[in-house]
C-alpha positions in Angstrom: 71.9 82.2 125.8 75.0 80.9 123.9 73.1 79.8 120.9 71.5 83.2 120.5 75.2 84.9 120.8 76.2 82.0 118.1 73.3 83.1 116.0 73.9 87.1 116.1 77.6 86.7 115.2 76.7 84.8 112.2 74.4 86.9 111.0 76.9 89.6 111.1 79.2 87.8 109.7 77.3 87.5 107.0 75.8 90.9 106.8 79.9 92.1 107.2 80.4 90.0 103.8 77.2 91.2 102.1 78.1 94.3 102.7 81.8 94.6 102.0 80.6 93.0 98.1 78.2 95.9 97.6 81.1 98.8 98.3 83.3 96.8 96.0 80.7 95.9 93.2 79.0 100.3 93.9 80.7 102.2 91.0 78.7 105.3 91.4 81.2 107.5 92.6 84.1 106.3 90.4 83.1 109.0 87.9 83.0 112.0 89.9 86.6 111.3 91.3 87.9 110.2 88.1 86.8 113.9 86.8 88.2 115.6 89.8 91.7 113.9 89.2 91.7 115.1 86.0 90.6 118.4 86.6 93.7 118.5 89.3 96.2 117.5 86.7 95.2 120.0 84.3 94.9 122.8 86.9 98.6 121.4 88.1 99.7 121.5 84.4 98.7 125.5 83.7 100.5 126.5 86.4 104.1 126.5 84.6 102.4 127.4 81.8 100.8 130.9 83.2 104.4 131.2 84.8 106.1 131.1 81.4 103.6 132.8 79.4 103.0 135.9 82.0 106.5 137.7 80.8 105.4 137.4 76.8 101.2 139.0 77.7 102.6 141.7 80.2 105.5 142.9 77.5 102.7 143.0 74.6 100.2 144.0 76.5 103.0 147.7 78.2 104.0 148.0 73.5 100.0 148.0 72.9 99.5 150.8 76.3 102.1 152.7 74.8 101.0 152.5 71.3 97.7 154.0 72.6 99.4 156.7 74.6 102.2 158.7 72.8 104.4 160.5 74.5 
């Protein structure tokens, strides 16, 4: 009975081994995170942007309404 326990605990040792080289070797999903991250930065990056630039669009944008609309 001992030698079969022996035998099943090496095997998953080296199934445990096998295993942990495929995740590092798999690559597959490397390029849909690596896009995400980017996509975070440059969402992260507009944000002081839209901030700064929202004063400047609403003032041209009230001169071009009144410009249309005479009083």
């Amino acid at each position: 009975m001992t030698a079969i326990v022996a035998l099943c605990r090496v095997a998953t040792m080296k199934n445990a081994k096998y295993l942990a080289k495929l995740f590092v070797r798999d690559t597959s999903g490397a390029t849909a995170i690596e896009y995400g991250l980017i996509a975070a930065a440059m969402g992260l990056m507009l944000i002081p942007v839209m901030f700064s630039l929202s004063t400047t669009v609403k003032e041209g944008l009230f001169d071009v309404m009144l410009g249309l609309f005479p009083t």
